[in-house]
N, C-alpha and C positions, 0 to 999 in steps of 0.2 A: 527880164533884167534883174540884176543881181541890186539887192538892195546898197551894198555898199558902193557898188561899180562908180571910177570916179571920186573917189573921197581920199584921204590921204589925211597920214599922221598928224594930231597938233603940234608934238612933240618934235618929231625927225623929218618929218616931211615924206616917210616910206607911205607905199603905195597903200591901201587896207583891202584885204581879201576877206570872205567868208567863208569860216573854220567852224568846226564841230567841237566845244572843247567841253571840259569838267573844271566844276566849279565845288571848292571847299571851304564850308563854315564851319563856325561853332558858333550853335545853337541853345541857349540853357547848359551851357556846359559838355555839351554832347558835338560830337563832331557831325556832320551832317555831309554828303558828296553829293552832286547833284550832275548827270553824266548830260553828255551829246545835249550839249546847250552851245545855240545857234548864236556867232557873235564874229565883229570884224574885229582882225587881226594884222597889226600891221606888219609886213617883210620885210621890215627892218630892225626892230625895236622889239616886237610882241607886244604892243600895248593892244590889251583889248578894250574893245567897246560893244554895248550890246542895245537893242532898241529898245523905246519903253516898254512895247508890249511884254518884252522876254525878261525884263526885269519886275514885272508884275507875276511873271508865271513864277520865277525864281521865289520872287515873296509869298507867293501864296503855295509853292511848296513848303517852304521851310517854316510857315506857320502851322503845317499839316494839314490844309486843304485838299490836298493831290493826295491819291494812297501811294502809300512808298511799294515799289517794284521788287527789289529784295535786301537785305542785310548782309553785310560782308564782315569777317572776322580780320581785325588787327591786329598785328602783333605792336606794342611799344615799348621804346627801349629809353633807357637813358646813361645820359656820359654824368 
């Protein structure tokens, strides 16, 4: 059974599905990306939601508990 199966938006009332998505911080300054993080998605709106446990793993990445996987290079621009 899907964990979200049955739940639906606070907001719009869309149905919520479980999606794979990426999540972007700054951290100390530093950008931080955090990939294929397990979270329900609504098909209406996009409002994510994600369960405690996946927001404990997310913290205890971005404290640097978890080793980071790899480094990607940015390009930044400005207007």
């Amino acid at each position: 059974m899907d964990f979200w199966e049955g739940e639906h938006c606070e907001y719009c009332g869309g149905r919520i599905v479980e999606k794979r998505v990426d999540l972007h911080r700054k951290v100390k300054g530093k950008h931080v990306l955090i990939e294929n993080v397990p979270a329900g998605v609504c098909t209406e709106c996009g409002t994510r939601y994600y369960a405690a446990n996946v927001l404990k793993t997310v913290e205890e990445t971005i404290r640097g508990r978890r080793k980071m996987e790899h480094q990607v290079l940015v390009p930044v621009y400005s207007l």
